[in-house]
mmCIF file of the N, C-alpha and C atoms, coordinates in Angstrom:
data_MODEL
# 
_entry.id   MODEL 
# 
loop_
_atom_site.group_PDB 
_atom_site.id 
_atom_site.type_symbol 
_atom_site.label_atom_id 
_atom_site.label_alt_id 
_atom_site.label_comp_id 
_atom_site.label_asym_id 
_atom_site.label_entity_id 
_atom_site.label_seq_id 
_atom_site.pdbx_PDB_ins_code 
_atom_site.Cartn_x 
_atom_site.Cartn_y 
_atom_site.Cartn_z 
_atom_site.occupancy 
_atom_site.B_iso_or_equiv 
_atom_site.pdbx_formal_charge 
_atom_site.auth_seq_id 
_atom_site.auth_comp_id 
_atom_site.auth_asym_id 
_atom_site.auth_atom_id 
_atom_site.pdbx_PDB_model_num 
ATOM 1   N N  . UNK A 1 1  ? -15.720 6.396  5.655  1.00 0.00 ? 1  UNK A N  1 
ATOM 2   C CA . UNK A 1 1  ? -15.122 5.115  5.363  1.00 0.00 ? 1  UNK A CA 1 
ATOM 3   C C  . UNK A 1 1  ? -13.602 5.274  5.441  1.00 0.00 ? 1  UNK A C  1 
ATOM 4   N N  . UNK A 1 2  ? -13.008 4.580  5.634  1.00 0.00 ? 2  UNK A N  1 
ATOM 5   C CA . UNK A 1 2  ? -11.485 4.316  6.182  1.00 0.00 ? 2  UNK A CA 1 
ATOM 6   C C  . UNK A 1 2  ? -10.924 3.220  5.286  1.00 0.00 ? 2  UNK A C  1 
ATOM 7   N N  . UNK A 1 3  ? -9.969  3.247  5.106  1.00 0.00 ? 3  UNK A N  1 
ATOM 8   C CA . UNK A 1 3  ? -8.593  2.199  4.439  1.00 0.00 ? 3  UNK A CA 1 
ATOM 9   C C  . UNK A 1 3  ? -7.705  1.790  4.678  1.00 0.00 ? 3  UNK A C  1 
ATOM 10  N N  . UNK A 1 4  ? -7.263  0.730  5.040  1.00 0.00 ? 4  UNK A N  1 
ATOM 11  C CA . UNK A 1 4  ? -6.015  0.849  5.597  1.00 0.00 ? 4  UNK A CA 1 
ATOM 12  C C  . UNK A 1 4  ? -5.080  0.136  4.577  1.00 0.00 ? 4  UNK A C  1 
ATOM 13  N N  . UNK A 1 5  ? -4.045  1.265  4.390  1.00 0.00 ? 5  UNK A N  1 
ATOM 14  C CA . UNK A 1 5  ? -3.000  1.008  3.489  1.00 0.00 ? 5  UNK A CA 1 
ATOM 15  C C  . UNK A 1 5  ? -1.829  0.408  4.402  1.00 0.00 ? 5  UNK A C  1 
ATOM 16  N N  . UNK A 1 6  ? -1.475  -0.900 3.966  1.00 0.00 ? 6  UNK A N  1 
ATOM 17  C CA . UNK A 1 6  ? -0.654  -1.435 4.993  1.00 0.00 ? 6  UNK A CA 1 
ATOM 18  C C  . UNK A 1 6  ? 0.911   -1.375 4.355  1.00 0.00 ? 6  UNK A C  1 
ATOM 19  N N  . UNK A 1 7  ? 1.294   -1.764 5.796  1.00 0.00 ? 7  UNK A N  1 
ATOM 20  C CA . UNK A 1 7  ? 3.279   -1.523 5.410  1.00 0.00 ? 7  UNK A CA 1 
ATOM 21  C C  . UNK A 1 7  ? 3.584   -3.222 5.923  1.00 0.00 ? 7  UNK A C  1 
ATOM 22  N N  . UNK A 1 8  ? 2.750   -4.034 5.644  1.00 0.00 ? 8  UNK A N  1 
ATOM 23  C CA . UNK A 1 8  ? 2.957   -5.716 6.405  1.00 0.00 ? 8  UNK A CA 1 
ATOM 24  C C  . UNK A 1 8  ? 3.656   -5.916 4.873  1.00 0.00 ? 8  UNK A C  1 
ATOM 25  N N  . UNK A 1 9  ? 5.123   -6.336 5.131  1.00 0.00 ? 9  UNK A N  1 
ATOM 26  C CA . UNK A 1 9  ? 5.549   -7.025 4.319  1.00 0.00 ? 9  UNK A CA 1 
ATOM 27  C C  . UNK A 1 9  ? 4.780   -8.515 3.278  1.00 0.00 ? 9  UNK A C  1 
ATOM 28  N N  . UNK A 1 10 ? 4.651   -8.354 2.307  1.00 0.00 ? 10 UNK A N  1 
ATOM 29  C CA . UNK A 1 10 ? 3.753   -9.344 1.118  1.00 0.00 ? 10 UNK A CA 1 
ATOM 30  C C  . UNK A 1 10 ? 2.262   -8.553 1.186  1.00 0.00 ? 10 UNK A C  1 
ATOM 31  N N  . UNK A 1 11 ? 1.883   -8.155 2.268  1.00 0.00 ? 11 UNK A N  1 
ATOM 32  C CA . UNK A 1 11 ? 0.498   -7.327 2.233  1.00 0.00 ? 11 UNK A CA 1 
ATOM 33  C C  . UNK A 1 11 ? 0.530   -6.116 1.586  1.00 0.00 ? 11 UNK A C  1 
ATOM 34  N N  . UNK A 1 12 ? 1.537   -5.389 1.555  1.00 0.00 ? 12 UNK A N  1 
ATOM 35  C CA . UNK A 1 12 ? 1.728   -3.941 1.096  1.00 0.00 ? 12 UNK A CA 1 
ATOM 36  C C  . UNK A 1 12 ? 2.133   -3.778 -0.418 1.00 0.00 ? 12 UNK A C  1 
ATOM 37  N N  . UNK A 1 13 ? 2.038   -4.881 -1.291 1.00 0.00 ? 13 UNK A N  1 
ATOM 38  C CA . UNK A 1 13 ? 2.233   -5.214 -2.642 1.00 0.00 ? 13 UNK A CA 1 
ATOM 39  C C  . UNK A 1 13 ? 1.340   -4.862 -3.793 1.00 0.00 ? 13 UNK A C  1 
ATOM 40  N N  . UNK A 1 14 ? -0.130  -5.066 -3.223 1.00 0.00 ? 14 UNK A N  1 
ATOM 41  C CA . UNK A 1 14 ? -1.497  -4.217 -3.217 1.00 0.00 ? 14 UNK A CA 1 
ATOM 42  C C  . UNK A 1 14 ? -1.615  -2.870 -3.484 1.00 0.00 ? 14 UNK A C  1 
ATOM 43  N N  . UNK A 1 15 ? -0.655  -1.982 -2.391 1.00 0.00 ? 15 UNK A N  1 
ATOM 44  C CA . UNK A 1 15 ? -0.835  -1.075 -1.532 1.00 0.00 ? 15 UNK A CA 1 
ATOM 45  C C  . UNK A 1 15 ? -1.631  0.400  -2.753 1.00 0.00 ? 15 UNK A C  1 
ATOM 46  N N  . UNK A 1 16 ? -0.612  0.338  -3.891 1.00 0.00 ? 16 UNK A N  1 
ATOM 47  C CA . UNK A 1 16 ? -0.745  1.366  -5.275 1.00 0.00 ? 16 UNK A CA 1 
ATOM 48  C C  . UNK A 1 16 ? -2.876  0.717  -5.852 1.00 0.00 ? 16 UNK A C  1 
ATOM 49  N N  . UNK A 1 17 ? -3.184  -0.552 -5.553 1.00 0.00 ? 17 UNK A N  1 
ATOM 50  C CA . UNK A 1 17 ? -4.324  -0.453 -6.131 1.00 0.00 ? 17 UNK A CA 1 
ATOM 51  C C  . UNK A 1 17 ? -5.293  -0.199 -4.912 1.00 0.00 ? 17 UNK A C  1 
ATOM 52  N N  . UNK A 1 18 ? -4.913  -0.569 -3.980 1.00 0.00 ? 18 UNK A N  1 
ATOM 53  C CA . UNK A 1 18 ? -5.936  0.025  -2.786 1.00 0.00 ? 18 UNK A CA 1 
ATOM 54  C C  . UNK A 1 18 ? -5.984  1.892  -2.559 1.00 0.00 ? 18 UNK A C  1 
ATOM 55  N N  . UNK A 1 19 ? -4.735  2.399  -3.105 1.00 0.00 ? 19 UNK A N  1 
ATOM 56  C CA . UNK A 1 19 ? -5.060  3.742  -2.808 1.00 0.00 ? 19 UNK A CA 1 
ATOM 57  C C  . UNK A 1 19 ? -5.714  4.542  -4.552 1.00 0.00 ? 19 UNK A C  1 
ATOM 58  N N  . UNK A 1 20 ? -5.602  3.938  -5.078 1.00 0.00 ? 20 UNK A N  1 
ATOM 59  C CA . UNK A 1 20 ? -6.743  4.101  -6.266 1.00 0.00 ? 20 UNK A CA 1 
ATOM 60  C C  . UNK A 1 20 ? -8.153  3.911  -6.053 1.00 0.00 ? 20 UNK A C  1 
ATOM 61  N N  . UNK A 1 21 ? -8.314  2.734  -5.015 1.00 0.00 ? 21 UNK A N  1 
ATOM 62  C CA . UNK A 1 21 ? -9.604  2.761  -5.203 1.00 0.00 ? 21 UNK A CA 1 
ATOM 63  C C  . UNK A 1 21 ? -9.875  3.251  -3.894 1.00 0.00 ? 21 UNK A C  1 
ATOM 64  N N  . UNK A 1 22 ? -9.219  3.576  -2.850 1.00 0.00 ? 22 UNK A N  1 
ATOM 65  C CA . UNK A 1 22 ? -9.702  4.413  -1.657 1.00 0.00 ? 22 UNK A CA 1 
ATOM 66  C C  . UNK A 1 22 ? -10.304 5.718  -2.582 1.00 0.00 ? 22 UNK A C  1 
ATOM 67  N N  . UNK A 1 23 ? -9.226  6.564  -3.701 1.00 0.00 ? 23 UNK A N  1 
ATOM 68  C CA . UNK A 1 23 ? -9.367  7.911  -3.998 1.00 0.00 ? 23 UNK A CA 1 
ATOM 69  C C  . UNK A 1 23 ? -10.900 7.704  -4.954 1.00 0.00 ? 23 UNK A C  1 
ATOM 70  N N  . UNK A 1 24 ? -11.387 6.619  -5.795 1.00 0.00 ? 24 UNK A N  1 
ATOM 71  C CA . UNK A 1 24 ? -12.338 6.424  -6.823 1.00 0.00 ? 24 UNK A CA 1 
ATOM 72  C C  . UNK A 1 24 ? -13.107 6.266  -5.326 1.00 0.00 ? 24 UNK A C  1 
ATOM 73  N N  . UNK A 1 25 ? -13.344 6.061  -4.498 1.00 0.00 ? 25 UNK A N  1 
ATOM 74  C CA . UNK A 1 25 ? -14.623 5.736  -3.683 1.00 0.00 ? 25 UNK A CA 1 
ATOM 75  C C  . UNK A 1 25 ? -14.829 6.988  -2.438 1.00 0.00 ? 25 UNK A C  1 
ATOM 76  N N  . UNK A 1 26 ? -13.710 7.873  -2.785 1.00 0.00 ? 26 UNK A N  1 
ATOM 77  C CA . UNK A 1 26 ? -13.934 8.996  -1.522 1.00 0.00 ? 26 UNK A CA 1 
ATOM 78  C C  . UNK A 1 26 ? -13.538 8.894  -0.022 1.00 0.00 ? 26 UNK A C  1 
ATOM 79  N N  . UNK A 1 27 ? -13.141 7.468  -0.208 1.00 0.00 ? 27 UNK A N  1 
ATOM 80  C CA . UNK A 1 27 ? -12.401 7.254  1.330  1.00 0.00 ? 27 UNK A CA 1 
ATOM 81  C C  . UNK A 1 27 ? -11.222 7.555  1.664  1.00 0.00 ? 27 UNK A C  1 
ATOM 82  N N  . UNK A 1 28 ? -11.001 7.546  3.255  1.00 0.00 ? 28 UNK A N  1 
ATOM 83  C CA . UNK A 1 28 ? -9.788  8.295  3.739  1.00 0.00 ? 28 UNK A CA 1 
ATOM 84  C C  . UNK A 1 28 ? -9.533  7.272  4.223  1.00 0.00 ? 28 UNK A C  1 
ATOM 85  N N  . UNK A 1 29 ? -7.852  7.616  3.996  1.00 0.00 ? 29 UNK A N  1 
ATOM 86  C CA . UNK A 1 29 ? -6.892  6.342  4.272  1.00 0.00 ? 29 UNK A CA 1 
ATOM 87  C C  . UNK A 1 29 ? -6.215  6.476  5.514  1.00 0.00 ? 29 UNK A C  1 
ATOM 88  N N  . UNK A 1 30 ? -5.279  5.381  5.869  1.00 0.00 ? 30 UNK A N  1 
ATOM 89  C CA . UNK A 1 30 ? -4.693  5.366  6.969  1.00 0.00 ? 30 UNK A CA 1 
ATOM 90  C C  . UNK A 1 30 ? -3.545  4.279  6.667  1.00 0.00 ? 30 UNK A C  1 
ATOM 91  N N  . UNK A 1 31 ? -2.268  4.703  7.107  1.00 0.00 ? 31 UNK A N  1 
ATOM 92  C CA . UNK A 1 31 ? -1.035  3.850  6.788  1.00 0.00 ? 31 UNK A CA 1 
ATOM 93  C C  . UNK A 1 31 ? -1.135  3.391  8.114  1.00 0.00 ? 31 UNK A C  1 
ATOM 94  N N  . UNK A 1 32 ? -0.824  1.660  7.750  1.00 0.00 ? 32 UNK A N  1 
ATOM 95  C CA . UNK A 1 32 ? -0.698  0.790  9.470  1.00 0.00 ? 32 UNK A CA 1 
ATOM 96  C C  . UNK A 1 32 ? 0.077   -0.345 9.442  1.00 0.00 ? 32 UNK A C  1 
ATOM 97  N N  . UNK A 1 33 ? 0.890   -0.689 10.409 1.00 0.00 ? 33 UNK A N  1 
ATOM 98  C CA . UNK A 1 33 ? 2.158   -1.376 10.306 1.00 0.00 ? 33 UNK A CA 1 
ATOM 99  C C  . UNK A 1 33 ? 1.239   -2.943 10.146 1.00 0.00 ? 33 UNK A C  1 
ATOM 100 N N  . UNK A 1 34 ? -0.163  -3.201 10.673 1.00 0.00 ? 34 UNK A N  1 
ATOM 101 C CA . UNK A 1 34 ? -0.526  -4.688 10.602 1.00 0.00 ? 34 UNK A CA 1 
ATOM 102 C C  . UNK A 1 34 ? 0.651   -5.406 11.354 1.00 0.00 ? 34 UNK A C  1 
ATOM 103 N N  . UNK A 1 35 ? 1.225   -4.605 13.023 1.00 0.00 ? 35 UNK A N  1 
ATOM 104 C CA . UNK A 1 35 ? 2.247   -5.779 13.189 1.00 0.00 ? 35 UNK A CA 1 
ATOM 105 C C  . UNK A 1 35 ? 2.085   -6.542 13.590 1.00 0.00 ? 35 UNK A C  1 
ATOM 106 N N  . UNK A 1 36 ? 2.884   -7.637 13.149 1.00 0.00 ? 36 UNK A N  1 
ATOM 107 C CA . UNK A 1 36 ? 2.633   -8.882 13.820 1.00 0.00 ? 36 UNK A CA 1 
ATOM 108 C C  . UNK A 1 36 ? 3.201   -9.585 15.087 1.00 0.00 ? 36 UNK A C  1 
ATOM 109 N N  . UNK A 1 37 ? 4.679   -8.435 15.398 1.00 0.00 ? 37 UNK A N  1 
ATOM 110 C CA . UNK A 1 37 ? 5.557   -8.575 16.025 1.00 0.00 ? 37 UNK A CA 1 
ATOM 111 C C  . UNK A 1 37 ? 6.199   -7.100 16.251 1.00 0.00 ? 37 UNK A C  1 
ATOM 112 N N  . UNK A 1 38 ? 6.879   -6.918 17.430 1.00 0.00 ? 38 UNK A N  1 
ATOM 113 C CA . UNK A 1 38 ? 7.043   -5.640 17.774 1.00 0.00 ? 38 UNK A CA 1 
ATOM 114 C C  . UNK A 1 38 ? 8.333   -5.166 16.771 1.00 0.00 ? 38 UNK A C  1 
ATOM 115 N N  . UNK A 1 39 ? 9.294   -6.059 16.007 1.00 0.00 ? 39 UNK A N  1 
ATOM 116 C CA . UNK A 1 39 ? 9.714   -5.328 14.941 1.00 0.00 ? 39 UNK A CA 1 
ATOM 117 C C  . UNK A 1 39 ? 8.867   -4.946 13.533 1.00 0.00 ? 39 UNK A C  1 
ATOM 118 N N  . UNK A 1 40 ? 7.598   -5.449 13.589 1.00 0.00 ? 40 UNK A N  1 
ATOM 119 C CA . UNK A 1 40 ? 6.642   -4.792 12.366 1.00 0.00 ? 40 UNK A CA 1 
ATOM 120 C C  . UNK A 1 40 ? 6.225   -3.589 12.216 1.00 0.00 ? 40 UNK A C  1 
ATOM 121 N N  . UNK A 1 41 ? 6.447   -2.728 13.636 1.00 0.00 ? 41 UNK A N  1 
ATOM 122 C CA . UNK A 1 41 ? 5.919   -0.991 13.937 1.00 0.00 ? 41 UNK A CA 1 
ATOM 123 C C  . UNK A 1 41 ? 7.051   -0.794 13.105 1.00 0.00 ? 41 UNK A C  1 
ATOM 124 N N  . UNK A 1 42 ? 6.186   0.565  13.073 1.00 0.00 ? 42 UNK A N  1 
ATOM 125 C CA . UNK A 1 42 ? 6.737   1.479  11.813 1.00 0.00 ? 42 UNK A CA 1 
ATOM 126 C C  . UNK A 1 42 ? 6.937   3.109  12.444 1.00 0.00 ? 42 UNK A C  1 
ATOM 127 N N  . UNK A 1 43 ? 7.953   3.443  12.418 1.00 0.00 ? 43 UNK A N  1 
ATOM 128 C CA . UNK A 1 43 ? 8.295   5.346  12.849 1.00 0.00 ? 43 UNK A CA 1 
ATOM 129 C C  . UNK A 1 43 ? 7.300   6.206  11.695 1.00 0.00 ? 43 UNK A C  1 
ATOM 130 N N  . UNK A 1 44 ? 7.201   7.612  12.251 1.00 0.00 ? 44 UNK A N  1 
ATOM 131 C CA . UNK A 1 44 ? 6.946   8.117  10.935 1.00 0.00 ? 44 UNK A CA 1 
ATOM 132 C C  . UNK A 1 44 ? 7.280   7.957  9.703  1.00 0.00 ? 44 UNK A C  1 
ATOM 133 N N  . UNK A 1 45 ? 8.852   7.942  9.652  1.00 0.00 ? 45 UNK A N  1 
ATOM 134 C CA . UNK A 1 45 ? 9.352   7.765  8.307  1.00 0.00 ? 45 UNK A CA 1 
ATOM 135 C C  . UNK A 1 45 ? 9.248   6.556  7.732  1.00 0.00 ? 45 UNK A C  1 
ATOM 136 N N  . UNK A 1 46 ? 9.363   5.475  8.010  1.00 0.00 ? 46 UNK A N  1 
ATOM 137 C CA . UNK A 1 46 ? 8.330   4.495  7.197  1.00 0.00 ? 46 UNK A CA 1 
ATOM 138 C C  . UNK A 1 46 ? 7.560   4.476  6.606  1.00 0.00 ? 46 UNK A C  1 
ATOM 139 N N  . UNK A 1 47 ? 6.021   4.961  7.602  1.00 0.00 ? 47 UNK A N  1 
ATOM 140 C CA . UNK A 1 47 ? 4.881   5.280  7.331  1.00 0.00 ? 47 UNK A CA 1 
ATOM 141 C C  . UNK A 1 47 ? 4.616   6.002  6.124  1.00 0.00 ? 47 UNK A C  1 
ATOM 142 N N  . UNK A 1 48 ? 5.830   7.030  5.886  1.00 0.00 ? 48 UNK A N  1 
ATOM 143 C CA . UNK A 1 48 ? 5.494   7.942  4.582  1.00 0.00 ? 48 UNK A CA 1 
ATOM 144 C C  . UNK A 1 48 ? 6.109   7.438  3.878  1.00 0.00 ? 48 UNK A C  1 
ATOM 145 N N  . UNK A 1 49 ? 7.214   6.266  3.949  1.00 0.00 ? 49 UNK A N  1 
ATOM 146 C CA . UNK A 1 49 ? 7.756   5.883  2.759  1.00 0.00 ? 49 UNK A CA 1 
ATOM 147 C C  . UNK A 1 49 ? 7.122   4.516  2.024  1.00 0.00 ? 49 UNK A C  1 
ATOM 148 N N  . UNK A 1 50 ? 6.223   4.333  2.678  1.00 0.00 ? 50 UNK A N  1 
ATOM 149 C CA . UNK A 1 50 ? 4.797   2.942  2.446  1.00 0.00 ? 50 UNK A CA 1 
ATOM 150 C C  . UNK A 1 50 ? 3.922   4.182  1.689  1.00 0.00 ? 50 UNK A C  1 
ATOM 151 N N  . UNK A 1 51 ? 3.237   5.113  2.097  1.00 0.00 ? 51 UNK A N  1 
ATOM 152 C CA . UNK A 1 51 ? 2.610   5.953  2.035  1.00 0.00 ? 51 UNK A CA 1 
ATOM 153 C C  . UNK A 1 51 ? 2.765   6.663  0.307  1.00 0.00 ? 51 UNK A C  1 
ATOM 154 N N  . UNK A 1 52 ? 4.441   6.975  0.129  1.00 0.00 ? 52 UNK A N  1 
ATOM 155 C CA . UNK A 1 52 ? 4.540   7.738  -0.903 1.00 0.00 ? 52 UNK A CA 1 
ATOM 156 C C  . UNK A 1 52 ? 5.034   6.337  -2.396 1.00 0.00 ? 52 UNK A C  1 
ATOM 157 N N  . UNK A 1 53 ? 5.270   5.403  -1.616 1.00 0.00 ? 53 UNK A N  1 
ATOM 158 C CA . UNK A 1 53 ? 5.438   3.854  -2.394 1.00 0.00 ? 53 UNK A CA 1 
ATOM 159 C C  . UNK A 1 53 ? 4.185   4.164  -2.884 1.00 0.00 ? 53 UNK A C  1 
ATOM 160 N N  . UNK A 1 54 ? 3.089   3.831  -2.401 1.00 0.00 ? 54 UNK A N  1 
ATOM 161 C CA . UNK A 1 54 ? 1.640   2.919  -2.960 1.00 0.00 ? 54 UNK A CA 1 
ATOM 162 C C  . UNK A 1 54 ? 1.190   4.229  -3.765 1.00 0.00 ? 54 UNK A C  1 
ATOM 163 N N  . UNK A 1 55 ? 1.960   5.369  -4.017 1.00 0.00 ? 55 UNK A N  1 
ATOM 164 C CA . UNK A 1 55 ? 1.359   6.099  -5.268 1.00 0.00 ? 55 UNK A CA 1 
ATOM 165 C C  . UNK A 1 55 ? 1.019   7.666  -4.740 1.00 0.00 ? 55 UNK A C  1 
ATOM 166 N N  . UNK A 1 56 ? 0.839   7.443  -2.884 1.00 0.00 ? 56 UNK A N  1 
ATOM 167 C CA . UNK A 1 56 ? -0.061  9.091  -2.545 1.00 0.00 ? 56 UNK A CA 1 
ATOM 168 C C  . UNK A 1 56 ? 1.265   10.114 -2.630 1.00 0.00 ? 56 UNK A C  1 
ATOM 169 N N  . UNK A 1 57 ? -0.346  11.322 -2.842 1.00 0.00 ? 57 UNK A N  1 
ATOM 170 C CA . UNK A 1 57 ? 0.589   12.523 -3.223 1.00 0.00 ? 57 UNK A CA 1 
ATOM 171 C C  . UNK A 1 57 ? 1.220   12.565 -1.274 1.00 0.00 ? 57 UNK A C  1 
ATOM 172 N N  . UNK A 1 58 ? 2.266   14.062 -1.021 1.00 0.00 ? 58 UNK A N  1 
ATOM 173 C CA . UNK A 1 58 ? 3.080   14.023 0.049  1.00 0.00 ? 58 UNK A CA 1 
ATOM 174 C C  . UNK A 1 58 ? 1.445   14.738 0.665  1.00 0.00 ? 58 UNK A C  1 
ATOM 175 N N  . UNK A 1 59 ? 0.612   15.349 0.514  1.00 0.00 ? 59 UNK A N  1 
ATOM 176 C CA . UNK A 1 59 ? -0.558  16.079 1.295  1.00 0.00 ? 59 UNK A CA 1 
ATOM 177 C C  . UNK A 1 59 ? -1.348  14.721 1.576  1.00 0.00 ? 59 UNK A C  1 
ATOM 178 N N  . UNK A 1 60 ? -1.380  13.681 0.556  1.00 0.00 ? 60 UNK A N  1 
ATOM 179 C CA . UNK A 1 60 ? -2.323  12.426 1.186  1.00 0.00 ? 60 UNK A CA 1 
ATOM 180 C C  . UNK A 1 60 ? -1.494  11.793 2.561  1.00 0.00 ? 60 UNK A C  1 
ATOM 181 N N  . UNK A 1 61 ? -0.197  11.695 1.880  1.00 0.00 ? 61 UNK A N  1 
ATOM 182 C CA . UNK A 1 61 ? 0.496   10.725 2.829  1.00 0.00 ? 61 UNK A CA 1 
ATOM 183 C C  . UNK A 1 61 ? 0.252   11.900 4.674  1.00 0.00 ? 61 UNK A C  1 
ATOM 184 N N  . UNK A 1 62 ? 0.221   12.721 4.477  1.00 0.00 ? 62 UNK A N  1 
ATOM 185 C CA . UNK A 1 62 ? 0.306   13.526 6.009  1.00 0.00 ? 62 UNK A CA 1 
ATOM 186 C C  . UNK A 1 62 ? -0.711  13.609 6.368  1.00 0.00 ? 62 UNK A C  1 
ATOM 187 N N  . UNK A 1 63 ? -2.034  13.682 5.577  1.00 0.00 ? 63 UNK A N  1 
ATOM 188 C CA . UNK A 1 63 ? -3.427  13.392 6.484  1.00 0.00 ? 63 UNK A CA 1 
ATOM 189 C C  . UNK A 1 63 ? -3.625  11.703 6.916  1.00 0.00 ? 63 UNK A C  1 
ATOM 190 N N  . UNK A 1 64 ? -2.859  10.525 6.015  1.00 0.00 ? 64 UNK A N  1 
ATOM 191 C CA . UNK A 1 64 ? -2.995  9.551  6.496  1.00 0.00 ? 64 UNK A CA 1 
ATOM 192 C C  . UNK A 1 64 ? -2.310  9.295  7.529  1.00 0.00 ? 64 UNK A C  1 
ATOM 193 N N  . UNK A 1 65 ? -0.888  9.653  7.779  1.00 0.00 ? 65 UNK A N  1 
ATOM 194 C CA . UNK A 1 65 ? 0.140   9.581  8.849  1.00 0.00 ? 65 UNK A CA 1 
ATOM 195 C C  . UNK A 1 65 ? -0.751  10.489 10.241 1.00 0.00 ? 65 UNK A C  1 
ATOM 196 N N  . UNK A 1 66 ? -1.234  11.521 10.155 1.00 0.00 ? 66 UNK A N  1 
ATOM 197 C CA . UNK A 1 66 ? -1.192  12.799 10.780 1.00 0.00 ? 66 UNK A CA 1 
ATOM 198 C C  . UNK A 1 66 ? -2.516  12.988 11.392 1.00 0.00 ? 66 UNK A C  1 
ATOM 199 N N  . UNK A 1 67 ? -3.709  13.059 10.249 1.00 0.00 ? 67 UNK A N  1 
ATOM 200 C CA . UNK A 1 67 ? -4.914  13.532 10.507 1.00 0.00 ? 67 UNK A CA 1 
ATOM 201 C C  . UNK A 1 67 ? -5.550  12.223 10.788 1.00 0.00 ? 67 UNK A C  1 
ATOM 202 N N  . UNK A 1 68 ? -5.972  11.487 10.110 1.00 0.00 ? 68 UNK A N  1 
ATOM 203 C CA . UNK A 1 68 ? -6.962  10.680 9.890  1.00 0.00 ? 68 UNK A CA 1 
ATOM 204 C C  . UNK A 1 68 ? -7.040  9.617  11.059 1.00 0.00 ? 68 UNK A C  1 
ATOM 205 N N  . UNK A 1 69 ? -5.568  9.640  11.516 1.00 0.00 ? 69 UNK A N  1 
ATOM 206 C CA . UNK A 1 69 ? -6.123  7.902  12.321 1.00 0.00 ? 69 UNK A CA 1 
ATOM 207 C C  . UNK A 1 69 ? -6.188  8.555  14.048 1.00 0.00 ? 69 UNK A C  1 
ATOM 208 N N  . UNK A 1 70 ? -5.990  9.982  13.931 1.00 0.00 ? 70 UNK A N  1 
ATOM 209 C CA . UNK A 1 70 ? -6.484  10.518 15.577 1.00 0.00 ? 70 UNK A CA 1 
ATOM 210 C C  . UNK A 1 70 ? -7.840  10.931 15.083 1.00 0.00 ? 70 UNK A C  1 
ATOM 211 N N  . UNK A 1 71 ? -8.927  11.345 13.791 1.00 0.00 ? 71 UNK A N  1 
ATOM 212 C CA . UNK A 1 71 ? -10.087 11.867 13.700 1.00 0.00 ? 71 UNK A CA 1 
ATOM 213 C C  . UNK A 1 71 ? -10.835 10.481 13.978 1.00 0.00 ? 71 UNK A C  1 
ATOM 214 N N  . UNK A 1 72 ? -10.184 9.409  13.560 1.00 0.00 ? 72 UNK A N  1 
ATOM 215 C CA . UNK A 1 72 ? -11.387 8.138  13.928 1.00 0.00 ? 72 UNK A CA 1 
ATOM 216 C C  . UNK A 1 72 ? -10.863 7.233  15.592 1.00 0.00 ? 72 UNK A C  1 
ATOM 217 N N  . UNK A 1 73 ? -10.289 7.762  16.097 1.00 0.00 ? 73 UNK A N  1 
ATOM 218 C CA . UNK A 1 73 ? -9.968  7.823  17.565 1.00 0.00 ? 73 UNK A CA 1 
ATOM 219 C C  . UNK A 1 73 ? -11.454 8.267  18.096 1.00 0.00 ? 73 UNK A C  1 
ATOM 220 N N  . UNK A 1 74 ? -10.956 9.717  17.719 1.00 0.00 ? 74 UNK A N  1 
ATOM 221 C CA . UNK A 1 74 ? -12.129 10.408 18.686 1.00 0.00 ? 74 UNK A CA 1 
ATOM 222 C C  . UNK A 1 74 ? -13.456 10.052 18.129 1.00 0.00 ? 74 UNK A C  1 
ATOM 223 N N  . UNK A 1 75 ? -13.912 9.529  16.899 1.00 0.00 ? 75 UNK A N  1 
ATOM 224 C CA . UNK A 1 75 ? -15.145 8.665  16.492 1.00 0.00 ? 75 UNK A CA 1 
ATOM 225 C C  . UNK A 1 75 ? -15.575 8.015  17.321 1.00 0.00 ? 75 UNK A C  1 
ATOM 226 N N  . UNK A 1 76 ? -14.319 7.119  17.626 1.00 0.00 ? 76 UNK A N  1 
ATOM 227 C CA . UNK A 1 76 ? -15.104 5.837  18.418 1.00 0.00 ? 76 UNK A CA 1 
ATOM 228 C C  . UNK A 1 76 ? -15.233 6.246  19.889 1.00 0.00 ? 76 UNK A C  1 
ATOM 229 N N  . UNK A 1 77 ? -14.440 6.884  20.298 1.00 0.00 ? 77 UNK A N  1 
ATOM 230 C CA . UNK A 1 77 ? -14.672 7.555  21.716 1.00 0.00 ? 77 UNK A CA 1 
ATOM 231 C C  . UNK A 1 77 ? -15.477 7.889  22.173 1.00 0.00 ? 77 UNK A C  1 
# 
């Protein structure tokens, strides 16, 4: 199961109770810009600063940035 912890401005307000209950349910997360517009992408450093906002430790935030959203790539592949 997957999560997506978003960095969409008013959406990412959430962000601290969705990664509580990603960690209470065993799911792996994923930080995602939700853009709506090509200034809504997000660099790495964003990503971890949405990432380390909504509460994750710096080892969550790098499997969500890092690991997780190329392991469900190759899922669907």
């Amino acid at each position: 199961m997957l999560i997506e912890v978003s960095g969409r401005r008013g959406h990412c307000l959430t962000n601290g109770h969705v990664v509580k209950v990603a960690r209470e349910a065993g799911a792996d997360m994923i930080i995602d810009s939700d853009a709506h517009a090509p200034e809504d992408l997000m660099d790495e450093a964003r990503a971890r600063t949405v990432a380390l906002g909504a509460g994750m430790t710096e080892a969550e935030a790098e499997k969500a940035i890092n690991v997780t959203p190329f392991e469900a790539i190759r899922r669907i592949r």
